[in-house]
N, C-alpha and C positions, 0 to 999 in steps of 0.2 A: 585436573588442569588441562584446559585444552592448549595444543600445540599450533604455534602461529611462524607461519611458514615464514614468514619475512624475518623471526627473532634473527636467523643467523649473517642477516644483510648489514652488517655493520659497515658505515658510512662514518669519516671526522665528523665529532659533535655530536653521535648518538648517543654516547653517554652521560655529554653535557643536558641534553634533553631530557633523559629521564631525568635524573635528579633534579631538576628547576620543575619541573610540572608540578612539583607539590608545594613548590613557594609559595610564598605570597605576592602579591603583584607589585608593592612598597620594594620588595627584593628583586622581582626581576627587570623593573625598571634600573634599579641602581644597578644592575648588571648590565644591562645593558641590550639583556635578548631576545627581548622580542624584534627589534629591528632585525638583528645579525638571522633570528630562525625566522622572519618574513621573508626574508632576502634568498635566503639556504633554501629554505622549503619548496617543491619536495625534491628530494635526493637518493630516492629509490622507490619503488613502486608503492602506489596505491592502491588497495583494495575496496571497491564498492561490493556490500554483502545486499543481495537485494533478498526483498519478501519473494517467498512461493520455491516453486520450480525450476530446475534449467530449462531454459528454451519456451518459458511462461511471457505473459506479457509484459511483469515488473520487471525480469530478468533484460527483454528489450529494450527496454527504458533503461536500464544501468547502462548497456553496451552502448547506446548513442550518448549519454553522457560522457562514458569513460572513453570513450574513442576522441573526443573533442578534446576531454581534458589532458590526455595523453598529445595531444599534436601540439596543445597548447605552451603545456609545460613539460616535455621533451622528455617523460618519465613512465614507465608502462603502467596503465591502469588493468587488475585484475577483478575478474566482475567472478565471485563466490558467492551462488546461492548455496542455501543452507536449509531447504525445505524440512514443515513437519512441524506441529503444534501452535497451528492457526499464528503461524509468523516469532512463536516465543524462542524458537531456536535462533533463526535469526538476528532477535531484537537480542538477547541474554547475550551472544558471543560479542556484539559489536559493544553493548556492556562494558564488560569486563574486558576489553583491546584495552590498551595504551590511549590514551587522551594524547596524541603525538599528529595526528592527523592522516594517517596512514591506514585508517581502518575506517569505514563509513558505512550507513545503514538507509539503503531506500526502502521504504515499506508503505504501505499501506494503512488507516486511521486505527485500524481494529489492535491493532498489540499496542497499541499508545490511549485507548479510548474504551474499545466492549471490551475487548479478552480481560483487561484486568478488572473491571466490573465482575463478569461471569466467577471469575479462579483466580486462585495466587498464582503471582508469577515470579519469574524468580529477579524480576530489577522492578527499578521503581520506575514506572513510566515517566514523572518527571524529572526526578531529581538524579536519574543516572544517564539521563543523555541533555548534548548541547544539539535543540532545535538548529538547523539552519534555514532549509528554507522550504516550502507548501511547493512543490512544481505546479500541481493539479488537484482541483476536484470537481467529485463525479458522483454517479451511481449504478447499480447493479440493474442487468435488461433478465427479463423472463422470458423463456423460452421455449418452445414445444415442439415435437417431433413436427413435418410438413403433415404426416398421416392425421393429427388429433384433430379433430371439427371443430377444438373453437378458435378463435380469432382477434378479441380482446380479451378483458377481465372480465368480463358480463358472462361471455357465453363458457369461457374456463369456470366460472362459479358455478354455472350451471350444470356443466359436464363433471367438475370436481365431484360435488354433490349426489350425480347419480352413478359415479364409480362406484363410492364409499372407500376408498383408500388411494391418496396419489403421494407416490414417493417423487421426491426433488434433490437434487443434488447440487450442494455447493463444495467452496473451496477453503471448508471450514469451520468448525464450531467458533461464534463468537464472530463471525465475518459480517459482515454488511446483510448480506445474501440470506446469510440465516439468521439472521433479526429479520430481516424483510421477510421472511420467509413466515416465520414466524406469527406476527403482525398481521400477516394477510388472512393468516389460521384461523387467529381471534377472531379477527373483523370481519371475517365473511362465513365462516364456519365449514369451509371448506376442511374435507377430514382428510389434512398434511402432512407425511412424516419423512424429516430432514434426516440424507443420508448424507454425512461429509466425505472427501477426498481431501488429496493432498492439494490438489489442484485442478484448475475446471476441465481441462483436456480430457481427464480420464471420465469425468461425472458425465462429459458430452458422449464418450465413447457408448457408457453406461446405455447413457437415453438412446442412443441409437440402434444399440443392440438388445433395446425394450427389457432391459433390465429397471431402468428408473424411468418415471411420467414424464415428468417433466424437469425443467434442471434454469441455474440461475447462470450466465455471464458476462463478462466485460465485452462492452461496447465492438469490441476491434475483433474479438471470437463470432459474436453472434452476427456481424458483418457478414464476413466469412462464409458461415450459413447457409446464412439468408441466400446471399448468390449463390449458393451452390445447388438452391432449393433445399436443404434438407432440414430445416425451422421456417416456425411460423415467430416472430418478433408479438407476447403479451403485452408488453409496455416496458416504460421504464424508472426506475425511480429516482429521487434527488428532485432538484428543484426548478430542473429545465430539461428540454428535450436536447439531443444529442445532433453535433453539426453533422457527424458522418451520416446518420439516419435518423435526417427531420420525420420523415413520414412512422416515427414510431411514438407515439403519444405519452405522458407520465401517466403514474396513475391519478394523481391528482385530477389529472383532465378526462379523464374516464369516471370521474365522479368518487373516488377513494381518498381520504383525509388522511393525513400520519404519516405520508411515504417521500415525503420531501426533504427529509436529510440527506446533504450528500458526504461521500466520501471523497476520502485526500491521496495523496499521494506526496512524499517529503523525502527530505537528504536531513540526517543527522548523525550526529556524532558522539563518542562518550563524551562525559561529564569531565567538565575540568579542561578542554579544549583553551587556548591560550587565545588572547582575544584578536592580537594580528592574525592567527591560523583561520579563525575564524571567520573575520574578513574578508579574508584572499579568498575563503573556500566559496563564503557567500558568495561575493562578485562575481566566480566565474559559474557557479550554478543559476545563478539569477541572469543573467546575459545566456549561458547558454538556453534558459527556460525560453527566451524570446526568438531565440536563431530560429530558422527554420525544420532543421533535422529534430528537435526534441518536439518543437508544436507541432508537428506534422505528425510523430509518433504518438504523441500527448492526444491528439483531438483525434485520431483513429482509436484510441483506445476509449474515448467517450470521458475523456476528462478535459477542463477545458483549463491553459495552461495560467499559471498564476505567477510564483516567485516573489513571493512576499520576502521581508525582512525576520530575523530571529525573533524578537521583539512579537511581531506580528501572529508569528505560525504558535509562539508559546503562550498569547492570550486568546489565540482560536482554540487549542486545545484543551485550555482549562473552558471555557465557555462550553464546547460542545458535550464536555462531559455528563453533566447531569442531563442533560436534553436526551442522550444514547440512554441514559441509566432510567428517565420516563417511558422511554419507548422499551426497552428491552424487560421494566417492570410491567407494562401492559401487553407484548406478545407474550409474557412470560416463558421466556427464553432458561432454559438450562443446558448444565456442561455434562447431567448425566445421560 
């Protein structure tokens, strides 16, 4: 059982709240509570558990939310990443939290979409979390030391080819990156072999220190870079070029089929979430998706911001499913 820091923060009414969470909604209407807990709500901190790393770029994306949400609602927001198994620690703790709204899960497509394709996981992507809301999607930029000769996908196939071995580093088995990664394998016969991290920072360290060829990252890292000279920008994938770095072309546009999925970026909650809570939470993630400080965060990191309804984010995500499960059946993607 894990230990949830906030257990001993007893507030009036937290114990009226546990016990009603497993009503029925016939009962908590006649009770009366969901007005009195929309009203109450929150009453001591909230915890945003985001995908990845500390000090990652999902991890920045929590803190400008939780910063907002805290001024808003006069309550400290705590941003708990939870790195390690391509996002399932993360996803499994915000699980099994309390349906109370005090506990929340920003992540990333892949522990709600490939990871549980690839391996069991230990919750059920759908039926153990309440969707709120898609802030973003995007997709994963390729990347290469400034030293490597090539300069698109054309002249990387070329060069791949006369290595005969180029190792790549992502932020993950079952990630975007290494499906794309993947993918690229099949389709070009480039002879590929995917090394994961817990996160891209370190994979980047890797490539620089010519441990790894080449390596996959998000839009707002390979930025970074770029200005600094020390990458060449291969392309990027998903189904449009990036506002931060128009000048880097998809693959699609390079003449490459298959690489136009993108990935999301979303706020969700465990299962069982009471429908005022839910409400409130949506309203202020979706207004703050539009504010300036999250789009600004949102479109440097090479996602372009969304903020869909519940409704909306839980028929993108059964839709997208088998479309990841074709693609990850033809780079023939594994967890071993």
């Amino acid at each position: 059982m894990r230990h949830d820091p906030t257990a001993h923060c007893h507030t009036p009414g937290t114990s009226r709240r546990r016990v009603v969470v497993g009503m029925g909604a016939g009962a908590l209407l006649a009770a009366g509570w969901p007005a009195r807990a929309q009203d109450a709500y929150p009453t001591k901190p909230i915890r945003i558990v985001p995908f990845g790393t500390p000090g990652g770029p999902i991890d920045a994306v929590a803190r400008v939310y939780g910063d907002e949400i805290a001024k808003r609602w006069g309550q400290p927001v705590l941003v708990d990443a939870k790195p390690g198994a391509s996002g399932i620690v993360a996803a499994d703790f915000v699980a099994k939290a309390p349906a109370d709204g005090y506990t929340l899960l920003l992540t990333l497509s892949l522990t709600h979409t490939t990871v549980p394709i690839l391996r069991p996981v230990p919750y059920d992507p759908a039926k153990d979390f309440q969707p709120l809301t898609q802030i973003g999607t995007g997709g994963p930029m390729l990347i290469v030391p400034a030293s490597n000769p090539a300069s698109d996908l054309k002249s990387l196939i070329e060069w791949g080819k006369a290595k005969g071995r180029v190792t790549y580093g992502t932020w993950g088995i079952g990630s975007a990156a290494h499906i794309m990664g993947e993918l690229l394998k099949r389709k070009t016969g480039i002879p590929l072999e995917h090394v994961p991290y817990k996160g891209e920072s370190v994979a980047h360290l890797d490539m620089f220190g010519g441990v790894l060829d080449i390596a996959w990252a998000n839009p707002s890292t390979a930025r970074g870079h770029l200005q600094a000279g020390k990458v060449k920008a291969i392309g990027i994938t998903g189904s449009r070029r990036v506002g931060t770095l128009p000048q880097v072309p998809t693959f699609t546009e390079q003449g490459y089929e298959g690489f136009a999925l993108d990935s999301w970026m979303g706020f969700m909650g465990p299962a069982g979430l009471p429908a005022p809570l839910v409400d409130k939470l949506v309203a202020v993630l979706r207004e703050l998706t539009q504010a300036p400080a999250a789009r600004e965060k949102l479109l440097a990191l090479g996602f372009e911001p969304l903020g869909n309804t519940p409704a909306e984010f839980a028929a993108n995500q059964r839709a997208e499913i088998p479309r990841w499960a074709e693609v990850i059946a033809t780079a023939q993607v594994s967890v071993n």
